[in-house]
PyMOL Python script that loads the backbone (N, CA, C, O; Angstrom):
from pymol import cmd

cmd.read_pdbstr("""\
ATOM      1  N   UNK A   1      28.239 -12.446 -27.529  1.00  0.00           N
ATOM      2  CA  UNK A   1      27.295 -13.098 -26.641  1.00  0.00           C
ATOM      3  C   UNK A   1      25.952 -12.387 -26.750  1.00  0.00           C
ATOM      4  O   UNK A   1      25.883 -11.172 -26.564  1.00  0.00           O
ATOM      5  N   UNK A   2      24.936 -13.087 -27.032  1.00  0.00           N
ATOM      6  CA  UNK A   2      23.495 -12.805 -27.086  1.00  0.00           C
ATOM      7  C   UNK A   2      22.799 -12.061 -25.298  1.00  0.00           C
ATOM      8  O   UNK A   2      22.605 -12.425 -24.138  1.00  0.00           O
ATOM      9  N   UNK A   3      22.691 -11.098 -26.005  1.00  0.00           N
ATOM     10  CA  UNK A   3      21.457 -10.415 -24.621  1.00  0.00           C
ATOM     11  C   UNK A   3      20.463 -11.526 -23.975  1.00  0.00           C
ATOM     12  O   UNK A   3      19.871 -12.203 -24.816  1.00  0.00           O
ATOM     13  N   UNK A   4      20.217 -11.788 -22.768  1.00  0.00           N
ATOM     14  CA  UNK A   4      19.067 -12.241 -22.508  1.00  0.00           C
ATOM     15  C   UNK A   4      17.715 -11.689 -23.063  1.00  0.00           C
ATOM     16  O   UNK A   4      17.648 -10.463 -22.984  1.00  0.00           O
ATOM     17  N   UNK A   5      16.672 -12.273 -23.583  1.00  0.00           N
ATOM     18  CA  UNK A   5      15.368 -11.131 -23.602  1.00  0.00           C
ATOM     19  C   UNK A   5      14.388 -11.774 -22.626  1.00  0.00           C
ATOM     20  O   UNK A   5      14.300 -12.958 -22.300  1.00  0.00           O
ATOM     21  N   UNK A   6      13.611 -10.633 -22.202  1.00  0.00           N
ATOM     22  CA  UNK A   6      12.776 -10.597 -21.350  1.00  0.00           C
ATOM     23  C   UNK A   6      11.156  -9.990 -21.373  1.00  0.00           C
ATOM     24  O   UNK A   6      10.866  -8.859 -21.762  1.00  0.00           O
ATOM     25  N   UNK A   7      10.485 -10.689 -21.025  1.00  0.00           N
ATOM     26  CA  UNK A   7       9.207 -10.200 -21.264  1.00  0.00           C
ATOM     27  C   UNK A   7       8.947  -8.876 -20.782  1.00  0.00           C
ATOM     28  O   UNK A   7       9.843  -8.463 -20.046  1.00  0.00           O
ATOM     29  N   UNK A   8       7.996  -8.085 -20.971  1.00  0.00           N
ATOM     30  CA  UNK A   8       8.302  -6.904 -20.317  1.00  0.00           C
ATOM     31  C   UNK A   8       7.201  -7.154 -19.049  1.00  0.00           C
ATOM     32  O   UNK A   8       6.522  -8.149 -19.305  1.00  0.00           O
ATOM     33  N   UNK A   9       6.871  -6.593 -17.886  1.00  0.00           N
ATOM     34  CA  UNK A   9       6.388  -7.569 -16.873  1.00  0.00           C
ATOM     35  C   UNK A   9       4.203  -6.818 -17.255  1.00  0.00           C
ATOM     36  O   UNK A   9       3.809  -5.712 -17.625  1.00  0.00           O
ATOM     37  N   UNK A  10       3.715  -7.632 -17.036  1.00  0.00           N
ATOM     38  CA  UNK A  10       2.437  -7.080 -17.411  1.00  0.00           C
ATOM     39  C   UNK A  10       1.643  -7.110 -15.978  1.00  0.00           C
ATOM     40  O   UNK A  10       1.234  -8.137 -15.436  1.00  0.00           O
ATOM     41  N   UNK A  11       1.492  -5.593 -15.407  1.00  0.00           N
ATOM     42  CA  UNK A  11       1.051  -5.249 -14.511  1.00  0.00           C
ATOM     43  C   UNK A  11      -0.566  -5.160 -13.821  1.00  0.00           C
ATOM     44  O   UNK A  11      -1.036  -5.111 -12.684  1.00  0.00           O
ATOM     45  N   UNK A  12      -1.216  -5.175 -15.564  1.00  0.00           N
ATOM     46  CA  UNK A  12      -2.589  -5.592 -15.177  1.00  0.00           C
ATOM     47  C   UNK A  12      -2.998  -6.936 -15.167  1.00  0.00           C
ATOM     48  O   UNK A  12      -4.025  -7.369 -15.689  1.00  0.00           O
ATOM     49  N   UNK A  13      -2.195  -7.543 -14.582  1.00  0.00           N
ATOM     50  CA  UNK A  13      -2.186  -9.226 -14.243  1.00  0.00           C
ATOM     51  C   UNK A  13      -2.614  -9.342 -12.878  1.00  0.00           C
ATOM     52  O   UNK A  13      -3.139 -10.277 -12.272  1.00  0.00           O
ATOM     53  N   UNK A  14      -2.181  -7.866 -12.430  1.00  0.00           N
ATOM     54  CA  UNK A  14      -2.208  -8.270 -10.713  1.00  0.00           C
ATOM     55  C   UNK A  14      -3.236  -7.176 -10.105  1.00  0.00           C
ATOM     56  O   UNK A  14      -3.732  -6.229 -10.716  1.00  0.00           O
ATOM     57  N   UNK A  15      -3.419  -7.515  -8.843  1.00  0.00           N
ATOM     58  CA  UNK A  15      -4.569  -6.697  -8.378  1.00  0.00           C
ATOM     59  C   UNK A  15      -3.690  -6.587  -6.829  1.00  0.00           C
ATOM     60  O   UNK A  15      -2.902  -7.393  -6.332  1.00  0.00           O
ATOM     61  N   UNK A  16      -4.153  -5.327  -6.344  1.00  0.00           N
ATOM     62  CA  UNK A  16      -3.394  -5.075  -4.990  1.00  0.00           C
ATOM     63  C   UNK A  16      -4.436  -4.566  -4.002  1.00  0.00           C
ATOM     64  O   UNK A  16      -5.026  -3.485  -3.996  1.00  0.00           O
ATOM     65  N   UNK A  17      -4.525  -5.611  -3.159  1.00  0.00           N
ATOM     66  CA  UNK A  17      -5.663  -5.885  -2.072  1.00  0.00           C
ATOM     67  C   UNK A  17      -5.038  -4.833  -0.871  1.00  0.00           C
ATOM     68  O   UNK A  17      -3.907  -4.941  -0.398  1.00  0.00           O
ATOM     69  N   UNK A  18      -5.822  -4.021  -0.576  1.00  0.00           N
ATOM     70  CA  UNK A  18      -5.389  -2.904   0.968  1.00  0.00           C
ATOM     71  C   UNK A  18      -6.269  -3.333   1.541  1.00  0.00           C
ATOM     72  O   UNK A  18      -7.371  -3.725   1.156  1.00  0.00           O
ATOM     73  N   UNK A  19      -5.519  -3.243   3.150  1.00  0.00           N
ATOM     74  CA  UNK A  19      -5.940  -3.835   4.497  1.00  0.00           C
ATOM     75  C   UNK A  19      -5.645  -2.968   5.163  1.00  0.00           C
ATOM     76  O   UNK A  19      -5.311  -3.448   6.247  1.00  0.00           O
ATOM     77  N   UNK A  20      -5.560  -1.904   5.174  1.00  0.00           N
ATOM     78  CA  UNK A  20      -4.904  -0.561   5.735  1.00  0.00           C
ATOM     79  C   UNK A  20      -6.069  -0.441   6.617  1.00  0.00           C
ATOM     80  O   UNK A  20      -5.973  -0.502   7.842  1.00  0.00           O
ATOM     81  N   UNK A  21      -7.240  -0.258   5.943  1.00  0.00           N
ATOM     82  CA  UNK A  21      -8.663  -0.045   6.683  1.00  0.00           C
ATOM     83  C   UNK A  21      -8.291  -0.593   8.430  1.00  0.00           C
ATOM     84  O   UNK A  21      -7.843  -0.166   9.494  1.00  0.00           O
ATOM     85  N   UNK A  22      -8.818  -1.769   7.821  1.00  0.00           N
ATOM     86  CA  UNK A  22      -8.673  -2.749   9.228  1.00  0.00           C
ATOM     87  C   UNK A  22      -8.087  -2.511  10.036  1.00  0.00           C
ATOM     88  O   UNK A  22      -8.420  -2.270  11.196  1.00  0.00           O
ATOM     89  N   UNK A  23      -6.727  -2.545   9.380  1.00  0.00           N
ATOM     90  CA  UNK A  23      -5.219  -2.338  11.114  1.00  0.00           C
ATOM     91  C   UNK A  23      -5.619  -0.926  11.601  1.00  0.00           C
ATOM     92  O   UNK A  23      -6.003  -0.728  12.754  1.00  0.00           O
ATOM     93  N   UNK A  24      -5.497   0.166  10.551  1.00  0.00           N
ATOM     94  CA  UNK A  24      -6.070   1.404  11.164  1.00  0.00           C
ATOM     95  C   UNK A  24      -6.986   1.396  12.404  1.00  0.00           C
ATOM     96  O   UNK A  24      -6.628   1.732  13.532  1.00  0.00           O
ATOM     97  N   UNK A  25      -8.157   0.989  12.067  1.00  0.00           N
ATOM     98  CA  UNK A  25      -9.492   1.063  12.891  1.00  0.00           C
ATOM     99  C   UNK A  25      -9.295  -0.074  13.720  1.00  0.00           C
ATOM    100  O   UNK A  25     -10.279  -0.354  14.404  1.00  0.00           O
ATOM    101  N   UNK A  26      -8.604  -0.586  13.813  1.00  0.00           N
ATOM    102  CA  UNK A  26      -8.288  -1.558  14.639  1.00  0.00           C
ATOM    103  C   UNK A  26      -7.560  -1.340  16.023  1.00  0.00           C
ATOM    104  O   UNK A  26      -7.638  -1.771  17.174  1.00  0.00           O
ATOM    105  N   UNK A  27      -6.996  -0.663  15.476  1.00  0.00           N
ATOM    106  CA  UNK A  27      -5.920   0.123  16.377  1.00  0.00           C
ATOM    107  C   UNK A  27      -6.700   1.469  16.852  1.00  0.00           C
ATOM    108  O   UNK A  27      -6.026   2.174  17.602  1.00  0.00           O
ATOM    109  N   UNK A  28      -7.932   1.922  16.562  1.00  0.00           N
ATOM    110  CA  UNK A  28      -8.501   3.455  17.089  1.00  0.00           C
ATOM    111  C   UNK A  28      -7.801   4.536  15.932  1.00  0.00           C
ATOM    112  O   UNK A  28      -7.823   5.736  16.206  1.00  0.00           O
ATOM    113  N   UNK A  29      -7.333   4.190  14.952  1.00  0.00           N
ATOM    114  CA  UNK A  29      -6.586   5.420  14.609  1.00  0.00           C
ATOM    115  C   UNK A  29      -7.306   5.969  13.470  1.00  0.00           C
ATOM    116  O   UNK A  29      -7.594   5.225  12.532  1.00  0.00           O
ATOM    117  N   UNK A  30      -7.706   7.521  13.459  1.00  0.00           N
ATOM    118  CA  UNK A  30      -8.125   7.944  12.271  1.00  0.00           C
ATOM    119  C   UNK A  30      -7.215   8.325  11.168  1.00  0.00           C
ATOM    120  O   UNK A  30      -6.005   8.398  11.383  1.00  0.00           O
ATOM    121  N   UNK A  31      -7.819   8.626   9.754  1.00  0.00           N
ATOM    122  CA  UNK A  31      -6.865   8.798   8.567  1.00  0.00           C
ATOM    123  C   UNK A  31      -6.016  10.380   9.068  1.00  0.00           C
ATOM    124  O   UNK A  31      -4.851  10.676   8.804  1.00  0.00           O
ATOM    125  N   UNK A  32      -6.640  10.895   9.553  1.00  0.00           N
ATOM    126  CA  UNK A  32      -6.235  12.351   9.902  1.00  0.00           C
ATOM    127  C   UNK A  32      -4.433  11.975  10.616  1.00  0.00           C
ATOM    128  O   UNK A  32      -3.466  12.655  10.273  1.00  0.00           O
ATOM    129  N   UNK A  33      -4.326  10.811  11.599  1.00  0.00           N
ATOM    130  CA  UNK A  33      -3.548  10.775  12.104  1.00  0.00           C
ATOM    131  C   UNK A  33      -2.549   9.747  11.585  1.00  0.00           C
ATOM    132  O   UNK A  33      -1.328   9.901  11.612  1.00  0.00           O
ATOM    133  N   UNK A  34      -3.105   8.828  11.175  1.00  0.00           N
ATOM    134  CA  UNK A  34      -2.142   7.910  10.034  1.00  0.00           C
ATOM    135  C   UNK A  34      -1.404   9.218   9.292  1.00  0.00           C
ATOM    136  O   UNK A  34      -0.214   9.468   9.483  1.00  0.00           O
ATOM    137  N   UNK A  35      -2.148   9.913   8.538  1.00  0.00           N
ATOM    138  CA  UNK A  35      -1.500  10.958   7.379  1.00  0.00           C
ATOM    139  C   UNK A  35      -0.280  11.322   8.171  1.00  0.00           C
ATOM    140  O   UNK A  35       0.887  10.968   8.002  1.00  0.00           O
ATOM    141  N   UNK A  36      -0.901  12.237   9.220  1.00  0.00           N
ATOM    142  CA  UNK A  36       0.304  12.967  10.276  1.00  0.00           C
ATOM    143  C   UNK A  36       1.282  12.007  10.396  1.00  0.00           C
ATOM    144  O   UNK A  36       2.414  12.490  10.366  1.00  0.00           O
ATOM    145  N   UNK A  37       1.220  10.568  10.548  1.00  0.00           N
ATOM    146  CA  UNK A  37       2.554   9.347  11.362  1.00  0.00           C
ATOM    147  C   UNK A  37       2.990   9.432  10.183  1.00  0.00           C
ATOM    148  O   UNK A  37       4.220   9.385  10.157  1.00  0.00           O
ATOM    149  N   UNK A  38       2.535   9.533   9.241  1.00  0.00           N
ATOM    150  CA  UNK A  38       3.787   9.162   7.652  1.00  0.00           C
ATOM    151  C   UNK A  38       4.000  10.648   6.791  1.00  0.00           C
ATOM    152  O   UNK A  38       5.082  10.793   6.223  1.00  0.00           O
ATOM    153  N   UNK A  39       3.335  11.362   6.728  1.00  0.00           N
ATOM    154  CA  UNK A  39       3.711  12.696   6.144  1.00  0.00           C
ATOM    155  C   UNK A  39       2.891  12.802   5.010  1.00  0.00           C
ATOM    156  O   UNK A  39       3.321  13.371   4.007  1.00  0.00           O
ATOM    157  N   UNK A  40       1.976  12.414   5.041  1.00  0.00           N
ATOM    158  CA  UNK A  40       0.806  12.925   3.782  1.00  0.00           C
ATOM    159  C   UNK A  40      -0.326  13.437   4.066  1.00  0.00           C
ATOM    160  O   UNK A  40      -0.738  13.594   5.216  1.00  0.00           O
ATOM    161  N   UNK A  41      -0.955  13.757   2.989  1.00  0.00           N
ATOM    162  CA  UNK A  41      -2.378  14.361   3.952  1.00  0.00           C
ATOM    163  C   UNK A  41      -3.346  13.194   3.681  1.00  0.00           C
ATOM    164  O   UNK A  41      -3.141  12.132   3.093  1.00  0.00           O
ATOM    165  N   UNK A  42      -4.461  13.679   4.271  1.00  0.00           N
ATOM    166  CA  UNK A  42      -5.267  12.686   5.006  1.00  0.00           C
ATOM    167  C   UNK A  42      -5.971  12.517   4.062  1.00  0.00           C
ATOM    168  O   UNK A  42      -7.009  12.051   4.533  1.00  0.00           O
ATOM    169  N   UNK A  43      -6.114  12.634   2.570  1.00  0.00           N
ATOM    170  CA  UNK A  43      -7.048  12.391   1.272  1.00  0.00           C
ATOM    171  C   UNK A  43      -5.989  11.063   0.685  1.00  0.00           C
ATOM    172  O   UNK A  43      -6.375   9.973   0.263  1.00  0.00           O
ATOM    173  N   UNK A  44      -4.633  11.525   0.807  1.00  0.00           N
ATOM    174  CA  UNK A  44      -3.930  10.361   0.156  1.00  0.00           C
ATOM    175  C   UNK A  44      -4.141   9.019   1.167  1.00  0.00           C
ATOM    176  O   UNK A  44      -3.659   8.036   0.604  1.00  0.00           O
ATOM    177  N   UNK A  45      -4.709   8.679   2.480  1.00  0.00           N
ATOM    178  CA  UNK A  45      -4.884   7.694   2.949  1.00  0.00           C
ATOM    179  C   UNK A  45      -6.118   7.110   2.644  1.00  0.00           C
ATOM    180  O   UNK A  45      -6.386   5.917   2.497  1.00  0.00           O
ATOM    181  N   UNK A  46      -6.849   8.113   2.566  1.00  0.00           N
ATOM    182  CA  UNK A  46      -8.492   7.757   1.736  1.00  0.00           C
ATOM    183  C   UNK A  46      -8.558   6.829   0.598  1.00  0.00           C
ATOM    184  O   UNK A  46      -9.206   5.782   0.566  1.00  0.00           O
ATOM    185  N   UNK A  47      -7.541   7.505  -0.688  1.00  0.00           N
ATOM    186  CA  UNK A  47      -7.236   7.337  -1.533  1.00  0.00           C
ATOM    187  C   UNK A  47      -6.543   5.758  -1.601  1.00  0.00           C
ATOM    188  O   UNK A  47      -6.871   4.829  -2.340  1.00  0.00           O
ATOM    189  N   UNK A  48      -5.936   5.786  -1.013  1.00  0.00           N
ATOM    190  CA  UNK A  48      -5.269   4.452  -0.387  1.00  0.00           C
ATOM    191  C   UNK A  48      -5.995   3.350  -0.356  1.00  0.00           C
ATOM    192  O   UNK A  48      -5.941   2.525  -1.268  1.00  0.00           O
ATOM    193  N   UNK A  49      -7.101   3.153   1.169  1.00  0.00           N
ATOM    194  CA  UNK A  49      -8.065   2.834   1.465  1.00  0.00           C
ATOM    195  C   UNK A  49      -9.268   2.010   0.738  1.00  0.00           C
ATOM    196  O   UNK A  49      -9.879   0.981   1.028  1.00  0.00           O
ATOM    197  N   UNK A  50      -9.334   3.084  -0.511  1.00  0.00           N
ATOM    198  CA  UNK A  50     -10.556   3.035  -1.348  1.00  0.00           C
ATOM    199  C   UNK A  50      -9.359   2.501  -2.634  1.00  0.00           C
ATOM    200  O   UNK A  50      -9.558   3.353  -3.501  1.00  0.00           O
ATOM    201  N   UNK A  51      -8.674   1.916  -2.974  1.00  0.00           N
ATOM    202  CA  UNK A  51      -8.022   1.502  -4.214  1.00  0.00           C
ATOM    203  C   UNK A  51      -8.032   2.371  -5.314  1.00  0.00           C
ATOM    204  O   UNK A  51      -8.205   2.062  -6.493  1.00  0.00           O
ATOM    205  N   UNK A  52      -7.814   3.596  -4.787  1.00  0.00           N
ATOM    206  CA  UNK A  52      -7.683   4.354  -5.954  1.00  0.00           C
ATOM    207  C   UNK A  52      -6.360   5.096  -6.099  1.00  0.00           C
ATOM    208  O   UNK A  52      -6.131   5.944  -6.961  1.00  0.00           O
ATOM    209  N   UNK A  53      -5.284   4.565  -4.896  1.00  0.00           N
ATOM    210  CA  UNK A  53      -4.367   5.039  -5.404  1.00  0.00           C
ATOM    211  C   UNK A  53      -3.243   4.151  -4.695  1.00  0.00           C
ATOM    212  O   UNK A  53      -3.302   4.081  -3.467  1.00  0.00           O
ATOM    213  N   UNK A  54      -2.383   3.575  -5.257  1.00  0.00           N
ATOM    214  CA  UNK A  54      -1.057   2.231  -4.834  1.00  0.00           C
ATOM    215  C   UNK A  54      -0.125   3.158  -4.697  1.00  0.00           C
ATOM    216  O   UNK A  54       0.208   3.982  -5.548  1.00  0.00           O
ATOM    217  N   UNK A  55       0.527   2.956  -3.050  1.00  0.00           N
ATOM    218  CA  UNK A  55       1.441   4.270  -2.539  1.00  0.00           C
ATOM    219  C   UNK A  55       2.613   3.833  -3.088  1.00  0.00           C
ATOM    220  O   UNK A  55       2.470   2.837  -3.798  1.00  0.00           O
ATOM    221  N   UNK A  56       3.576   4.200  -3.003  1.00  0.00           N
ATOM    222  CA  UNK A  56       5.284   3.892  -3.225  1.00  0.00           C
ATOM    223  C   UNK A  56       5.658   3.149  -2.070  1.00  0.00           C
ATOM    224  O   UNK A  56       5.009   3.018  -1.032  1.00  0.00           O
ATOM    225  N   UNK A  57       6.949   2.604  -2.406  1.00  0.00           N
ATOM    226  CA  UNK A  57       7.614   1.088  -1.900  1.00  0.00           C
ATOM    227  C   UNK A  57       7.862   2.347  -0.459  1.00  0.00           C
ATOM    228  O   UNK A  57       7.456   1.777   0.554  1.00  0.00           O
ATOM    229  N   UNK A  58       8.147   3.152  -0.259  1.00  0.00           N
ATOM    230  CA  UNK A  58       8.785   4.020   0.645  1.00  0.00           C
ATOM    231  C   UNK A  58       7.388   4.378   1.557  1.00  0.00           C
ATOM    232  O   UNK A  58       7.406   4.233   2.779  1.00  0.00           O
ATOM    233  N   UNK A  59       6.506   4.730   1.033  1.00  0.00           N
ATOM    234  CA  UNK A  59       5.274   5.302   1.239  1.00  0.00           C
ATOM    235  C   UNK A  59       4.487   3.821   2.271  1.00  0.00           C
ATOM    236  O   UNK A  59       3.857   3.817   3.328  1.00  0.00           O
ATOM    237  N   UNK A  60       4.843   2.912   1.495  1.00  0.00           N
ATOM    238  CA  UNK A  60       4.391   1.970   2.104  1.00  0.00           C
ATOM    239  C   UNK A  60       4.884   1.326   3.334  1.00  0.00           C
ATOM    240  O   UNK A  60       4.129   0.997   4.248  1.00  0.00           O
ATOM    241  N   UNK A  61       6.330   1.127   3.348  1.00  0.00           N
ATOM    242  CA  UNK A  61       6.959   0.999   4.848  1.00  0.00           C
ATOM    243  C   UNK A  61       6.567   1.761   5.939  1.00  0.00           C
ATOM    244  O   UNK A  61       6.435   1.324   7.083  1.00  0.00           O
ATOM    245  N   UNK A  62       6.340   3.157   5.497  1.00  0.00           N
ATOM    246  CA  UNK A  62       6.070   4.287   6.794  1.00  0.00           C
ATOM    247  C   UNK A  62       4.907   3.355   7.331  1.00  0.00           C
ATOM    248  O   UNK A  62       4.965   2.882   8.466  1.00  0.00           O
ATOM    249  N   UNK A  63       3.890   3.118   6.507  1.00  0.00           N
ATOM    250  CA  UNK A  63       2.406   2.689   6.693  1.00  0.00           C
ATOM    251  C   UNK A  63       2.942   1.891   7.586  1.00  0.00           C
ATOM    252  O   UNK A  63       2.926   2.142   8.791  1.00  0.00           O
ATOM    253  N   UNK A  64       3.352   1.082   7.182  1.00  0.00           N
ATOM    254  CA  UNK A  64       3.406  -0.657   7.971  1.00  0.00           C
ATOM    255  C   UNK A  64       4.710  -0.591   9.526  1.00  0.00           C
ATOM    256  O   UNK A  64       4.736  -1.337  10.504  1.00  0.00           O
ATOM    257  N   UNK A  65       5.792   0.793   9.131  1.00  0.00           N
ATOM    258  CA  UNK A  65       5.960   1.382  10.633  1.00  0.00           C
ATOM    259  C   UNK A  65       5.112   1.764  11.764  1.00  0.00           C
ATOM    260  O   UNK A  65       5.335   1.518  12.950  1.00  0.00           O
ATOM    261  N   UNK A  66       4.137   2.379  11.277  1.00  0.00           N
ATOM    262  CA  UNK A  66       2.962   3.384  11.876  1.00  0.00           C
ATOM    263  C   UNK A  66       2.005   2.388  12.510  1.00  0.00           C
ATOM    264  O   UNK A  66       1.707   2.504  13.698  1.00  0.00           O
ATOM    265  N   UNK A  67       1.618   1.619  11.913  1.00  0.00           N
ATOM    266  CA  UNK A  67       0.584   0.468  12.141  1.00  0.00           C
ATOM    267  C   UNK A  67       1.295  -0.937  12.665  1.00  0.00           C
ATOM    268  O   UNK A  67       0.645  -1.979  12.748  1.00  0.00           O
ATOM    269  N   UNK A  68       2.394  -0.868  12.935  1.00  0.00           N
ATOM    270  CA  UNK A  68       2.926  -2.057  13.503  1.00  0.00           C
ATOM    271  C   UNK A  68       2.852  -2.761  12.406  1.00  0.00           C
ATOM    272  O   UNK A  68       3.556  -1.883  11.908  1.00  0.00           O
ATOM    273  N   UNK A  69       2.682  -3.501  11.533  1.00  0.00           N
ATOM    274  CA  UNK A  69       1.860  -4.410  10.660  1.00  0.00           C
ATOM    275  C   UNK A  69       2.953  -4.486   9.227  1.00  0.00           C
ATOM    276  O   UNK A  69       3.203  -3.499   8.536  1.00  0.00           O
ATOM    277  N   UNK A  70       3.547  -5.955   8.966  1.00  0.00           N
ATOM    278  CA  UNK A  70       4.348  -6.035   7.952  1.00  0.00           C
ATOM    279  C   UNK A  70       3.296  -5.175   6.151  1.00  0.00           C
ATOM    280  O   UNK A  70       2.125  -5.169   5.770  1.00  0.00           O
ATOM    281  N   UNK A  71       4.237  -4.776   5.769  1.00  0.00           N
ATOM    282  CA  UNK A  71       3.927  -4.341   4.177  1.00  0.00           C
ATOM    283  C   UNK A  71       3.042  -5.808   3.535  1.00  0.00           C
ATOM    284  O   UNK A  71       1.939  -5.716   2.996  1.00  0.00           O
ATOM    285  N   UNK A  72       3.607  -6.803   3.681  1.00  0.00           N
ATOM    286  CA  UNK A  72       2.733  -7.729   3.072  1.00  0.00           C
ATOM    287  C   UNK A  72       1.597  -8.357   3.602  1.00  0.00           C
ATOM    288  O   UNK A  72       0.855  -8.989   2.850  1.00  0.00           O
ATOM    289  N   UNK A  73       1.276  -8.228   5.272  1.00  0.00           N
ATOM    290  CA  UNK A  73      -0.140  -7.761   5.609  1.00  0.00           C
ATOM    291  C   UNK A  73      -1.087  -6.664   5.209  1.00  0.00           C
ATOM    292  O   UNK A  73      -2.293  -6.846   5.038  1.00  0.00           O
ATOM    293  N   UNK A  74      -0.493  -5.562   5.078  1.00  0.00           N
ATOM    294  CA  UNK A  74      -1.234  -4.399   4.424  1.00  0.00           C
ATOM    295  C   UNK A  74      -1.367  -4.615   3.006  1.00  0.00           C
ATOM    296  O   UNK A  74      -2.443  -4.153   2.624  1.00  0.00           O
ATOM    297  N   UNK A  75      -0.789  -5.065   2.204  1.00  0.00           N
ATOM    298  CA  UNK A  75      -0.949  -5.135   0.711  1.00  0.00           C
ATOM    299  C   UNK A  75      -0.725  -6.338   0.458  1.00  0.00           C
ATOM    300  O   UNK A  75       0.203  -6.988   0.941  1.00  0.00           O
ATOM    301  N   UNK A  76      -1.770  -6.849  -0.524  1.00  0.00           N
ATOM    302  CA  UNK A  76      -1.302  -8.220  -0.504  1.00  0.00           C
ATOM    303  C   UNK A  76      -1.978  -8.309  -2.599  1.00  0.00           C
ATOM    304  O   UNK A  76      -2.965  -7.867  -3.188  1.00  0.00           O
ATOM    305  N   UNK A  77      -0.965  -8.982  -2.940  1.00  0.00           N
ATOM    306  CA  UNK A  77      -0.922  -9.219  -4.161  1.00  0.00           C
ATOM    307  C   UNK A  77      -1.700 -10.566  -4.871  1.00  0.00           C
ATOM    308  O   UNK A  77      -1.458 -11.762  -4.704  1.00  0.00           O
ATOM    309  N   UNK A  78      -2.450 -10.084  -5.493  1.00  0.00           N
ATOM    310  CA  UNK A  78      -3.372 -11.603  -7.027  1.00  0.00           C
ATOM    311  C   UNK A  78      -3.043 -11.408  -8.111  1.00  0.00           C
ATOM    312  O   UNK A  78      -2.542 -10.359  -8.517  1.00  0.00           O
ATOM    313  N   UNK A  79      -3.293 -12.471  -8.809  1.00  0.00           N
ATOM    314  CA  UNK A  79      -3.308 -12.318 -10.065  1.00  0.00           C
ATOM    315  C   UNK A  79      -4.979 -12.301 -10.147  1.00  0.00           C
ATOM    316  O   UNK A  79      -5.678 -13.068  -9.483  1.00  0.00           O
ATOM    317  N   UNK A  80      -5.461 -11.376 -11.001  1.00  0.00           N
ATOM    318  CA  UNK A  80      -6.788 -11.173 -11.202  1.00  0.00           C
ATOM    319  C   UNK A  80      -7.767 -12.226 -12.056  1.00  0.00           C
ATOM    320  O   UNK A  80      -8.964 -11.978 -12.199  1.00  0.00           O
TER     321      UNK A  80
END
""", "prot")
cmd.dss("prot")
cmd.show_as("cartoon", "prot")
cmd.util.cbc("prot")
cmd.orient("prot")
């Protein structure tokens, strides 16, 4: 029996929109204290913030614990 084949998935197809900003400051909360609610420091929320860095699937739930706010409100996926 023949393997299925599969494309391999092409990641710069997509672009990943953060809304983290918003709910944050929305809510009064600074990065200092987001960091503290999930366990990072307060450059990796910056980092976040500013699209310079896409957290982990794990990394990202804390967020969307912390902020009330589903994962797919905070990040939201295009094709570019």
């Amino acid at each position: 029996m023949k393997e299925p084949t599969t494309s391999p998935i092409n990641y710069n197809r997509y672009k990943c929109q953060c809304n983290i900003y918003i709910y944050r400051r929305s809510k009064r909360m600074t990065q200092d204290k987001l960091a503290h609610l999930v366990g990072v420091r307060r450059e990796t929320i910056c980092r976040i913030e500013n699209d310079k860095f896409v957290p982990s699937l794990e990394l990202a739930i804390a967020l969307s614990d912390a902020l009330g706010e589903s994962v797919n409100t905070l990040f939201t996926l295009s094709i570019k």
